[in-house]
VMD Tcl script that draws the C-alpha trace (Angstrom):
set ca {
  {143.09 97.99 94.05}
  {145.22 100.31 91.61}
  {145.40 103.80 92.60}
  {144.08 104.72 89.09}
  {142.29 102.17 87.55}
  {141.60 101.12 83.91}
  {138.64 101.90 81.67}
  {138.96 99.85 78.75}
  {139.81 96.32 79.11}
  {141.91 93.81 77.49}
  {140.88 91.53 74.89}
  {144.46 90.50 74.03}
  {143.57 87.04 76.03}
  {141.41 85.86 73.02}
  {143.55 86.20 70.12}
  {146.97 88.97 69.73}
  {144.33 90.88 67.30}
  {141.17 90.51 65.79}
  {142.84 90.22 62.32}
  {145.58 87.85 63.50}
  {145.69 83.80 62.03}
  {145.12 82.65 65.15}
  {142.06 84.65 65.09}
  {141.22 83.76 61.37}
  {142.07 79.79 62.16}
  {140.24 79.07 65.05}
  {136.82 80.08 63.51}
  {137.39 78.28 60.67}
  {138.73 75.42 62.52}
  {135.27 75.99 64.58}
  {132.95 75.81 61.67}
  {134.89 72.63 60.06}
  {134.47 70.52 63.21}
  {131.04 71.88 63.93}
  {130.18 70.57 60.41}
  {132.39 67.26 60.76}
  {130.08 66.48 63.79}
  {126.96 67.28 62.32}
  {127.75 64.72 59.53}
  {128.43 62.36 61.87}
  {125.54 63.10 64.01}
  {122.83 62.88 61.18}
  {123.80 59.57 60.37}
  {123.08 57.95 63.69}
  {119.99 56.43 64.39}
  {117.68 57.29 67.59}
  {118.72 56.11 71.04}
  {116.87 52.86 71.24}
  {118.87 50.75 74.26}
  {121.58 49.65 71.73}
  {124.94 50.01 73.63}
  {127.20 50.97 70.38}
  {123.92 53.77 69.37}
  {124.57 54.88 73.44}
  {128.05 54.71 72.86}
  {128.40 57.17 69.45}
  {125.76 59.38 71.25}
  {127.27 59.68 74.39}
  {130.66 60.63 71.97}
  {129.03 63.29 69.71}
  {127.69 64.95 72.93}
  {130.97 65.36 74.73}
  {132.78 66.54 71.14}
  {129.41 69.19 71.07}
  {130.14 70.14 74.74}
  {133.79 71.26 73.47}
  {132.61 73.08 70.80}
  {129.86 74.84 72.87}
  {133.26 76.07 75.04}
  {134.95 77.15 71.49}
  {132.26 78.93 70.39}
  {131.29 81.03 73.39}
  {135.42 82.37 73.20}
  {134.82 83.50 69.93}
  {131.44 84.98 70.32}
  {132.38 86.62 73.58}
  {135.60 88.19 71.70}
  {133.44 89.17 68.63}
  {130.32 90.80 70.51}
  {133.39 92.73 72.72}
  {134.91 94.54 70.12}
  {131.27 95.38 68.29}
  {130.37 96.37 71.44}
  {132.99 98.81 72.21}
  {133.70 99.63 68.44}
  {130.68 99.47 66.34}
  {131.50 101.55 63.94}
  {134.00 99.16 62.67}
  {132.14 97.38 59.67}
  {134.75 94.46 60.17}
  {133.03 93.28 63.42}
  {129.76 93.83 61.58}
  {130.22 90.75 59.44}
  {131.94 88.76 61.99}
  {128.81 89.12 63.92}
  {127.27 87.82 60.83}
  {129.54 85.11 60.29}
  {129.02 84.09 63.83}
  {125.41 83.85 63.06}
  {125.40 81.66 60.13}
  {128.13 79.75 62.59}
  {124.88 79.40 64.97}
  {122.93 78.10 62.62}
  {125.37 74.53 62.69}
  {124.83 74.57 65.89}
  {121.58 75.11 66.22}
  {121.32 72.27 63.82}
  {123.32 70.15 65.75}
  {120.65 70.73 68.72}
  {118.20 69.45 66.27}
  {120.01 66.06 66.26}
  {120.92 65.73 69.75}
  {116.81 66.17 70.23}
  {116.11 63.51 67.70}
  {118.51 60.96 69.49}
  {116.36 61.64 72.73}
  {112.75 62.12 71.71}
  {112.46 57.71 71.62}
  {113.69 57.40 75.08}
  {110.85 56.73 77.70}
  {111.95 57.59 81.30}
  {113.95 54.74 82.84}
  {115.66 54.05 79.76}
  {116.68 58.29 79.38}
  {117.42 58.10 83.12}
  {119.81 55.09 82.33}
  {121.67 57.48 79.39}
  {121.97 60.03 81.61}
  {123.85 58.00 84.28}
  {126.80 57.48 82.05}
  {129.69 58.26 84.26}
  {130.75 61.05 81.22}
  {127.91 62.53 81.43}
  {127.80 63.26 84.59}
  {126.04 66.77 85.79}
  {124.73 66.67 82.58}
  {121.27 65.22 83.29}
  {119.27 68.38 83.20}
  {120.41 69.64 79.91}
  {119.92 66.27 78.22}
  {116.15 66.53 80.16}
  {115.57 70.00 78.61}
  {116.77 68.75 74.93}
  {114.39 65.59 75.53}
  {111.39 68.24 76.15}
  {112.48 70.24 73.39}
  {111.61 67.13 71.32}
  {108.04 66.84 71.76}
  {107.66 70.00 70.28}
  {110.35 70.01 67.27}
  {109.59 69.97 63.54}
  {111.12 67.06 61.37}
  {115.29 67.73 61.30}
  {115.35 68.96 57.77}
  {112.66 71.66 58.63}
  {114.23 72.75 61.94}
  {117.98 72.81 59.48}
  {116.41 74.99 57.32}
  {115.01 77.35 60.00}
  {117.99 77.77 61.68}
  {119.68 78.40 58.06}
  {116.95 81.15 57.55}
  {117.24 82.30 61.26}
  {120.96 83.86 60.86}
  {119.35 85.59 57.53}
  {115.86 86.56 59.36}
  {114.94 86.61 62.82}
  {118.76 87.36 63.41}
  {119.31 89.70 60.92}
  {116.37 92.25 62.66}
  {118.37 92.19 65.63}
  {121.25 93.17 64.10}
  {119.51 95.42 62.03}
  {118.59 97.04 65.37}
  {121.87 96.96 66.82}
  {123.46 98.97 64.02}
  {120.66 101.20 63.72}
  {121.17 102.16 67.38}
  {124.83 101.59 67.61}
  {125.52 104.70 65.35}
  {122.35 107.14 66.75}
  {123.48 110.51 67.80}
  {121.02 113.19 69.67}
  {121.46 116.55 69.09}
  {121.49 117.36 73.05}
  {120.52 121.30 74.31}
  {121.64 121.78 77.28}
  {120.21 124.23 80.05}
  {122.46 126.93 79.43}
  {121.53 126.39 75.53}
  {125.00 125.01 74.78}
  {124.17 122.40 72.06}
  {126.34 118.80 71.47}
  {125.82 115.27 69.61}
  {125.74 112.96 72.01}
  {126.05 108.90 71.53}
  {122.39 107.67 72.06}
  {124.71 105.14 74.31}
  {124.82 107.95 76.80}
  {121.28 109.06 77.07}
  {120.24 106.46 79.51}
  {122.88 108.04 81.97}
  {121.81 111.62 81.36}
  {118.26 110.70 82.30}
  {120.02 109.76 85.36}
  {120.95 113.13 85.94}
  {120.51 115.26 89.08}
  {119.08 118.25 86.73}
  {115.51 117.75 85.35}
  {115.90 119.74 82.96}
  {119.29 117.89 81.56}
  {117.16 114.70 81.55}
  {114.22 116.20 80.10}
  {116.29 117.26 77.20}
  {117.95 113.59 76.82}
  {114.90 112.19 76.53}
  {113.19 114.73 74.35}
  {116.07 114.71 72.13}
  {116.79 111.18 72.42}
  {113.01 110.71 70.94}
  {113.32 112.76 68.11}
  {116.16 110.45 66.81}
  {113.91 107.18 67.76}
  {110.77 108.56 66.26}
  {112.58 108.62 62.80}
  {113.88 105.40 63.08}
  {110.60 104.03 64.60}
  {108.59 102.73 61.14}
  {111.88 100.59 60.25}
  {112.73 99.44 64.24}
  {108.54 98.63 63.84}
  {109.30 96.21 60.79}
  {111.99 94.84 62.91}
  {109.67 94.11 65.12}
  {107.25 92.93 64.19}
  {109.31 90.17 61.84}
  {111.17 89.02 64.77}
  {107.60 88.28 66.64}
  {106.41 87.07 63.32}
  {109.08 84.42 62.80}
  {108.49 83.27 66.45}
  {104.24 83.02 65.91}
  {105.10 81.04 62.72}
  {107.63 78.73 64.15}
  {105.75 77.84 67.32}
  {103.06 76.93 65.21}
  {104.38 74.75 63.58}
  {106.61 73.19 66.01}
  {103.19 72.59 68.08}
  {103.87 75.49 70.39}
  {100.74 76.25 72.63}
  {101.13 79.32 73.79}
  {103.95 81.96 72.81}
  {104.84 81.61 76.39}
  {105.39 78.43 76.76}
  {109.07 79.33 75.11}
  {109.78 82.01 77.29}
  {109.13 79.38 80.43}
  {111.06 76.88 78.88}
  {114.31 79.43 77.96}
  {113.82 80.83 81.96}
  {113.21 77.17 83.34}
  {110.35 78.08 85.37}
  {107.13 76.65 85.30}
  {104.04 78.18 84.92}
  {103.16 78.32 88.15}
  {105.78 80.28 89.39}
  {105.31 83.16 86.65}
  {101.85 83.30 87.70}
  {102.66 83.46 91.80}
  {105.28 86.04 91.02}
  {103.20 88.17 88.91}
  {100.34 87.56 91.11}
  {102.49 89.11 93.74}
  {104.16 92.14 92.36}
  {100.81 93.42 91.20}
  {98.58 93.01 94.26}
  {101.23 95.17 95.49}
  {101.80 97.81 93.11}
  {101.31 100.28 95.42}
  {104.17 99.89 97.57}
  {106.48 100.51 94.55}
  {103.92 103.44 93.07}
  {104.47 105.16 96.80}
  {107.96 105.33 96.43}
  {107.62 107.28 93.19}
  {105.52 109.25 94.93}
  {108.08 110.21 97.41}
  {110.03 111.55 94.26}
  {107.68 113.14 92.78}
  {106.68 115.23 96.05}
  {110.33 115.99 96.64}
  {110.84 117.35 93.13}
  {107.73 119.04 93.70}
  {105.57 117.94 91.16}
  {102.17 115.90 91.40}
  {103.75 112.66 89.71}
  {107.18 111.80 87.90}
  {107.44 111.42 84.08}
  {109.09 108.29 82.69}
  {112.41 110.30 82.39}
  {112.45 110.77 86.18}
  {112.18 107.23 86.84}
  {116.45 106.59 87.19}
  {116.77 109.96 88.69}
  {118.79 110.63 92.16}
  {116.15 112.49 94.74}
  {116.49 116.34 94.06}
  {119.66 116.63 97.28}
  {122.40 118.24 97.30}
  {124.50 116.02 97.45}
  {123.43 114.02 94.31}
  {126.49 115.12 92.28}
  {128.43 113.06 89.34}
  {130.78 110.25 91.35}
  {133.64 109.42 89.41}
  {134.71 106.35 88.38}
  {137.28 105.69 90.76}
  {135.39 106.56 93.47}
  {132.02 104.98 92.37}
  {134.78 101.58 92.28}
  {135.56 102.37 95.65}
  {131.82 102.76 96.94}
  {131.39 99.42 95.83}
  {134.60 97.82 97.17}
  {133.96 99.11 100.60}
  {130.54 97.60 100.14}
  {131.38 94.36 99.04}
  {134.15 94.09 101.45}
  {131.43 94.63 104.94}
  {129.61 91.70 104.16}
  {131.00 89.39 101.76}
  {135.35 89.37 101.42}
  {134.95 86.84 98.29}
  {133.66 88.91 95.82}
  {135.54 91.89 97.33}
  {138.69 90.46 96.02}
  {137.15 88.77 92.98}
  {136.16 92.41 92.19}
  {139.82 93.41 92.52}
  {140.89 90.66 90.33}
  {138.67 92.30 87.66}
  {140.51 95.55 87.55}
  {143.59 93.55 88.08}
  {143.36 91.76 84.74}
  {141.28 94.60 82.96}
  {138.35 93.03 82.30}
  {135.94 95.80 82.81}
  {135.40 98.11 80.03}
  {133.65 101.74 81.16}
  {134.92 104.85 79.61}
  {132.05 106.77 78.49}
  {132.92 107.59 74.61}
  {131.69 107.48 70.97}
  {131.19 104.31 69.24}
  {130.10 102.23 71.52}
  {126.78 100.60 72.03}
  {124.39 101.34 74.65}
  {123.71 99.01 77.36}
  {125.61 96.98 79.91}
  {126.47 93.25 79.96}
  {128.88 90.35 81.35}
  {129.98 87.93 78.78}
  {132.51 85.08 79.38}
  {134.43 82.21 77.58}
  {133.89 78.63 78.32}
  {136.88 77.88 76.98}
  {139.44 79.78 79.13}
  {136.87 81.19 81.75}
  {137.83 84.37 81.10}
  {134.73 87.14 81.80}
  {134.21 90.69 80.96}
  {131.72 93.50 81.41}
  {131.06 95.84 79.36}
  {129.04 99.43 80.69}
  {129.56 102.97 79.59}
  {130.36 105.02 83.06}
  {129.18 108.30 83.62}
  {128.74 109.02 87.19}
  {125.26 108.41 88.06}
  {124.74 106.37 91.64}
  {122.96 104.09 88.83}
  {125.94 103.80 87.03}
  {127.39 102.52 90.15}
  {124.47 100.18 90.93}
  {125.28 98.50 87.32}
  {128.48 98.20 87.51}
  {128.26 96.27 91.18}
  {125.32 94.38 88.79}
  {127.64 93.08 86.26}
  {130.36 91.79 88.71}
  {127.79 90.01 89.92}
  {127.04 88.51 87.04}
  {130.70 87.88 86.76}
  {131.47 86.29 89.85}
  {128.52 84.14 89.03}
  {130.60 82.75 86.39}
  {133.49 82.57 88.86}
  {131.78 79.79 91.30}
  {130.84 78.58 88.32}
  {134.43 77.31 87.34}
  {133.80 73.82 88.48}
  {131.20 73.07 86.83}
  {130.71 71.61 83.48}
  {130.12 73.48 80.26}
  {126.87 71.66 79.86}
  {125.54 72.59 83.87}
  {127.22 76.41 83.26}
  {123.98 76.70 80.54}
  {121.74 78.66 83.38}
  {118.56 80.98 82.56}
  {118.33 84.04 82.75}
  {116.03 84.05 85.09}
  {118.60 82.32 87.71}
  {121.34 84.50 85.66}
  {119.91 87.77 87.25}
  {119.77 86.45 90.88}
  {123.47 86.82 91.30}
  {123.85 90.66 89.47}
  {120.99 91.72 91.87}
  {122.04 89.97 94.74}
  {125.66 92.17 94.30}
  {123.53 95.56 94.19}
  {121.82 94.53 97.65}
  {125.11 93.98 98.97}
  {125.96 97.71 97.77}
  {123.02 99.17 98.86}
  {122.55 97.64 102.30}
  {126.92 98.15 102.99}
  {126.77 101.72 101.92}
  {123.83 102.52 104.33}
  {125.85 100.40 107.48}
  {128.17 103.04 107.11}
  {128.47 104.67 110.42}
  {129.86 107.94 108.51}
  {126.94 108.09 106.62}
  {125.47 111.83 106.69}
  {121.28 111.94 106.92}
  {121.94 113.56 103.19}
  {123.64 110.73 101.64}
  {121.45 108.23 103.27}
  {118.52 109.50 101.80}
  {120.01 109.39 98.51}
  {121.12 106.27 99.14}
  {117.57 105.10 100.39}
  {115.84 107.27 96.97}
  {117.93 104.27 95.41}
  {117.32 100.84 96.38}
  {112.91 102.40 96.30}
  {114.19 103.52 92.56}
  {114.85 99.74 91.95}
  {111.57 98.87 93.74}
  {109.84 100.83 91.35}
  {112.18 99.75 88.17}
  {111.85 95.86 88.96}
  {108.00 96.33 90.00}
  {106.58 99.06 87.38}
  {108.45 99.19 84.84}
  {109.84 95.64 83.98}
  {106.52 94.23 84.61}
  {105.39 97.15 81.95}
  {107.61 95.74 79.19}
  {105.84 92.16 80.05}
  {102.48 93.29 79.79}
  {103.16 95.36 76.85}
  {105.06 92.66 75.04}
  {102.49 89.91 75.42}
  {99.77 92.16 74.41}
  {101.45 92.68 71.40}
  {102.60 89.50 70.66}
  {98.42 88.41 70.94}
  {97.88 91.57 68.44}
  {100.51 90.34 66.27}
  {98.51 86.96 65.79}
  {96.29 89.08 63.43}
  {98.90 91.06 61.84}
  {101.81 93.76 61.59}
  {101.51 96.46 63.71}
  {102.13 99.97 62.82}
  {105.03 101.99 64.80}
  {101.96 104.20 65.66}
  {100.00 101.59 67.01}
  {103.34 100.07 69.16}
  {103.58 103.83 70.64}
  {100.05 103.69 71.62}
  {100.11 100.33 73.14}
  {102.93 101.10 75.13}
  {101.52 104.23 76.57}
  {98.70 102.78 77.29}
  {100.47 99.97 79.61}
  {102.54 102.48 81.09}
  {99.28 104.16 82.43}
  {97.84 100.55 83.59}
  {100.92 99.64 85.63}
  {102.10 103.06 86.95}
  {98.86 104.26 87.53}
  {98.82 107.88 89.29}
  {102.84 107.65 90.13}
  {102.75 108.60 86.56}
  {102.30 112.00 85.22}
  {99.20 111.84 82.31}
  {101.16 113.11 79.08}
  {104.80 111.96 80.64}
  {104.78 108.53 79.60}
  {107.39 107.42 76.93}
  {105.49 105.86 73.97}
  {108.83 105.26 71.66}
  {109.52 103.16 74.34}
  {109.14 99.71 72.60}
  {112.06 101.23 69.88}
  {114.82 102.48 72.58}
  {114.78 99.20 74.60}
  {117.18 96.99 72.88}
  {115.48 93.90 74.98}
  {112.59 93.74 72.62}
  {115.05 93.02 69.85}
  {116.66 90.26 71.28}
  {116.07 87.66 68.86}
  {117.38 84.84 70.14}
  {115.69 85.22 73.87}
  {111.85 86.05 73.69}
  {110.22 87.82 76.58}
  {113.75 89.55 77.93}
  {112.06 91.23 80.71}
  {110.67 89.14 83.14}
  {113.86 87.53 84.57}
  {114.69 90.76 86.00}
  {111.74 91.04 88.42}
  {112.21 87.52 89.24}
  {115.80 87.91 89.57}
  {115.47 91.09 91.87}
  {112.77 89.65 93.90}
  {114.65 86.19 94.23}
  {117.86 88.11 95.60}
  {115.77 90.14 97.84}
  {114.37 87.11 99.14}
  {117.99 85.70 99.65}
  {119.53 88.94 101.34}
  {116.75 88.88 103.76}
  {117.90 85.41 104.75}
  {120.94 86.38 104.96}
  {120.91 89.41 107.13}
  {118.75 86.94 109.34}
  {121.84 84.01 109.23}
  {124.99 85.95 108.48}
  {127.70 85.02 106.81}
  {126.61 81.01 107.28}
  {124.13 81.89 104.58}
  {127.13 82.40 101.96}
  {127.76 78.49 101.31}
  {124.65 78.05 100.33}
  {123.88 81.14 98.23}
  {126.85 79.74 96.44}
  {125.95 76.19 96.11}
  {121.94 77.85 94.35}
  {124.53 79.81 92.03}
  {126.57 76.77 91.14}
  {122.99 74.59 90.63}
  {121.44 77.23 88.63}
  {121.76 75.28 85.70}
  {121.19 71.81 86.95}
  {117.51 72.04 87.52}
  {114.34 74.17 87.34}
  {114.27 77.57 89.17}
  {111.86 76.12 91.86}
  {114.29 73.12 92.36}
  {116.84 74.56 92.67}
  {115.49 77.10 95.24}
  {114.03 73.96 97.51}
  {117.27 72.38 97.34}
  {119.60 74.87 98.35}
  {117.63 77.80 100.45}
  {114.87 75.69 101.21}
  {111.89 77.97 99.70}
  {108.85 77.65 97.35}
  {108.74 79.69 94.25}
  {105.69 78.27 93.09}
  {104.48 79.91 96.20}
  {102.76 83.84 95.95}
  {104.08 83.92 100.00}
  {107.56 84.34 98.91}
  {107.61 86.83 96.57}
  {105.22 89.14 99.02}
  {107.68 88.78 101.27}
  {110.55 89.37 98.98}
  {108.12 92.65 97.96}
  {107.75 93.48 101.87}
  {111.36 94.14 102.45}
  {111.09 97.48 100.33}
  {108.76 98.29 102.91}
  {111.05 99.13 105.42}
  {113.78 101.81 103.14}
  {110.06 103.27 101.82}
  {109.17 104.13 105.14}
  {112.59 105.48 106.15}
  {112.39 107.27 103.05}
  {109.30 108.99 103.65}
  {110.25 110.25 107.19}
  {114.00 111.37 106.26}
  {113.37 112.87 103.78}
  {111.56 116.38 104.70}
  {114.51 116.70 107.44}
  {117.12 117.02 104.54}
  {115.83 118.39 101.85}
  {118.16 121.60 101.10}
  {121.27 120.12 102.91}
  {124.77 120.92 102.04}
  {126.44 117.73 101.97}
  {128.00 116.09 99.29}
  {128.49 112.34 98.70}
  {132.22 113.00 96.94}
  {133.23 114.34 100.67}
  {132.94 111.20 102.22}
  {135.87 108.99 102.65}
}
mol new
graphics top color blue
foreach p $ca { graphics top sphere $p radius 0.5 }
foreach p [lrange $ca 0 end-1] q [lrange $ca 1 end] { graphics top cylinder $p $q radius 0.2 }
display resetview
């Protein structure tokens, strides 16, 4: 790794410049052929055991599988420079272009679901045994059970023609809202500053309550003006969804969110059934916060906050990359120099500045295989924690390479296994450090309970919040007022007392960009299952060692070959649809919560500093 390492990445890999011909002809070469095939697809009849019908099928899905690679290069370039940029109203409309671009393809899913509603097992089974389509059996399956709950083909055209004008159009209403928010920021010493809304998140990660309690104060202001139009934006993205699944013959809003997360039914209900018989393990952690901050119970703007230590100082970049290659490099060498490859060919972008959105991601093209993550850095552990999060998401994509486009189309649910699974190998590496000071360890410790309580409390929050308003919304629109209440009122019901009575955060539902993600409903739940599903893993591997690698790697590369319990059974031999294994998975907080608790009163006031380590 580079002595000094680079903050913004290169996007030169894509296309010389955004405005270049190469740029300008390959999406309009993309939308020609992804119209070309669509004419040619809508003119085929229904797979019905005909060889020459198998035959032009079997073609149009291979030709769809290239242009599933073509477009994820261009929409990975496009949401980059939006991301990073997006104040630049040319990116805007590309995002819109990309959209109505979306809407061929979604129409071309329409088709490829028409060809396979017909087929009957053995005779689908048969289809999918082609020798081309090979490892793509799974998402022809998940097509074929799209189909029993699809509208006629013209309908489901003309939906996704109005999507990239509706349900689309809120979330990018939201993301330019947000993308240009400034707070007008007081700091303690009364020195006032606009600050990027991106960059509140981090300063409620600050070591000074009062810093955070201004970012969040502050931060709501801007929100709570914005809140009756994010509201409307809102509510006519769940709107669009109520109306569709009716008519498609939808059951239950959440049958979609299984079906997008490939998990059944029963394994939402054993996980949930877990994490909140157990609520209080997470709850105690806060608790250990709270009493070391000396107050009777946290506010929501405490919940990302370091333990009150001395040594809970800003890490810079640089060094927070180092933490995590030192990490990375105890237990697992592979993604120590896959993370060097990153900085290598600049594919991280992380300088904390103006314009940019808030929020972290990974992103990647099918086409090349090129990846990048995108994070604003500003020197919280947390900030450290996502950015060993994202290069696991990354390096997800990396074992990934041999796979095909089609079998590379994973959930999120399986998506988030591999970013968590990275911040366990942090965590756990930075506490084997025999130099580790009782100071840092605690602080170290105050973090992997602070994900306990984010992955247990407060992602489970946004679920129950979101499906009790997606039932209200059945009835009708919802006021911004009403939203605020609502999710108050689940904050209390999850947190219980580990939350401070008049601290909860009602805006909430506006400043988490997940609710507005219009083309994924129910964005929250993956993340407990994903943390809870890497927990499970790292346990088994601390038990087997580095023999537990090959087949960490062989779930990663099945993730999306098969359902989440499948592919669990098949490559670390465990039962999702079991409650067992996520209490266990939940049990192995137990152990840094009790450490916690008993370490803590012994350093409380220390002078040690994490930046003094080496």
């Amino acid at each position: 790794m580079s002595p000094s390492l680079p903050v913004r990445w290169d996007l030169s890999g894509f296309f010389p410049d955004f405005d270049s011909p190469e740029r300008q002809r390959f999406e309009k070469a993309l939308a020609d052929d992804a119209a070309s095939l669509l004419a040619r697809a809508q003119k085929l009849s229904p797979l019905d055991g005909d060889e020459a019908t198998a035959d032009a099928w079997e073609a149009a899905l291979l030709e769809y599988e290239k242009l599933l690679a073509r477009l994820s290069h261009l929409s990975t370039y496009v949401t980059c420079l939006a991301s990073a940029d997006a104040e630049d109203e040319r990116f805007v409309l590309a995002e819109g272009r990309l959209s109505v671009l979306r809407a061929a393809f979604d129409k071309l899913s329409v088709e490829l679901r028409r060809a396979l509603a017909p087929l009957s097992d053995e005779p689908f089974e048969a289809f999918a045994a082609r020798p081309a389509l090979e490892g793509a059996r799974f998402f022809l399956w998940r097509l074929r059970e799209e189909s029993k709950t699809t509208m006629a083909p013209a309908l489901e055209g003309l939906a996704a023609d109005l999507g990239s004008h509706g349900i689309m159009g809120w979330g990018r209403l939201y993301d330019g809202i947000s993308s240009k928010m400034k707070l007008d920021m007081v700091w303690p010493n009364g020195r006032r500053e606009r600050v990027p809304m991106a960059q509140r998140r981090s300063l409620m990660a600050d070591p000074d309550r009062a810093v955070r309690k201004a970012a969040f104060d502050a931060g709501n202001v801007v929100w709570a003006e914005a809140s009756d139009v994010l509201a409307q934006a809102l509510n006519h993205i769940a709107g669009t969804r109520h109306l569709l699944n009716e008519r498609r013959g939808v059951a239950n809003f959440l049958d979609v969110a299984l079906h997008q997360s490939a998990i059944s039914k029963k394994t939402l209900d054993a996980m949930f059934e877990a994490v909140f018989a157990r609520a209080e393990l997470p709850r105690r952690g806060l608790a250990v916060k709270a009493k070391a901050m000396n107050v009777s119970a946290i506010a929501w703007y405490d919940l990302e906050a370091p333990l009150p230590l001395p040594s809970a100082e800003r890490v810079p970049f640089e060094r927070g990359a180092k933490l995590i290659r030192e990490a990375f490099g105890r237990a697992y060498p592979r993604l120590t120099t896959y993370f060097d490859s990153l900085f290598e060919r600049r594919w991280i972008e992380s300088e904390a500045r103006g314009g940019k959105r808030p929020g972290a991601y990974c992103i990647g093209s099918d086409l090349t295989e090129d990846v990048r993550v995108f994070m604003t850095y500003q020197g919280s552990l947390g900030d450290v924690s996502t950015l060993a999060h994202e290069v696991g998401h990354a390096f997800h994509a990396e074992v990934m390479r041999e796979t095909r486009v089609f079998a590379r189309q994973y959930p999120m649910t399986l998506a988030e296994t591999a970013s968590t699974f990275a911040e366990s190998v942090l965590s756990d590496g930075l506490l084997a450090d025999p130099s580790l000071s009782p100071v840092q360890r605690a602080l170290l410790l105050g973090e992997a309970v602070g994900d306990g309580a984010a992955f247990l409390l407060d992602v489970p929050t946004r679920f129950a919040f979101e499906k009790k308003f997606y039932e209200e919304r059945r009835s009708g629109e919802l006021t911004a007022t009403r939203l605020s209440e609502l999710m108050a009122e689940t904050q209390r019901e999850v947190f219980g007392s580990a939350l401070q009575e008049g601290d909860e955060d009602p805006l909430f539902w506006a400043s988490k960009l997940h609710f507005f993600i219009p083309d994924v409903t129910f964005y929250n739940f993956p993340y407990t299952f994903g943390f809870l599903l890497s927990r499970g893993m790292y346990s088994l591997f601390k038990q087997e060692g580095p023999a537990f690698l090959p087949r960490y790697e062989a779930f990663l590369k099945m993730t999306g070959s098969a359902m989440a319990h499948e592919v669990a059974r098949a490559s670390i031999g465990r039962d999702l649809e079991s409650p067992e294994f996520w209490a266990d998975a939940i049990e192995t907080l137990r152990g840094p919560t009790e450490e916690l608790e008993r370490l803590l009163p012994t350093v409380l006031g220390a002078p040690e500093v994490v930046g003094s380590r080496e």
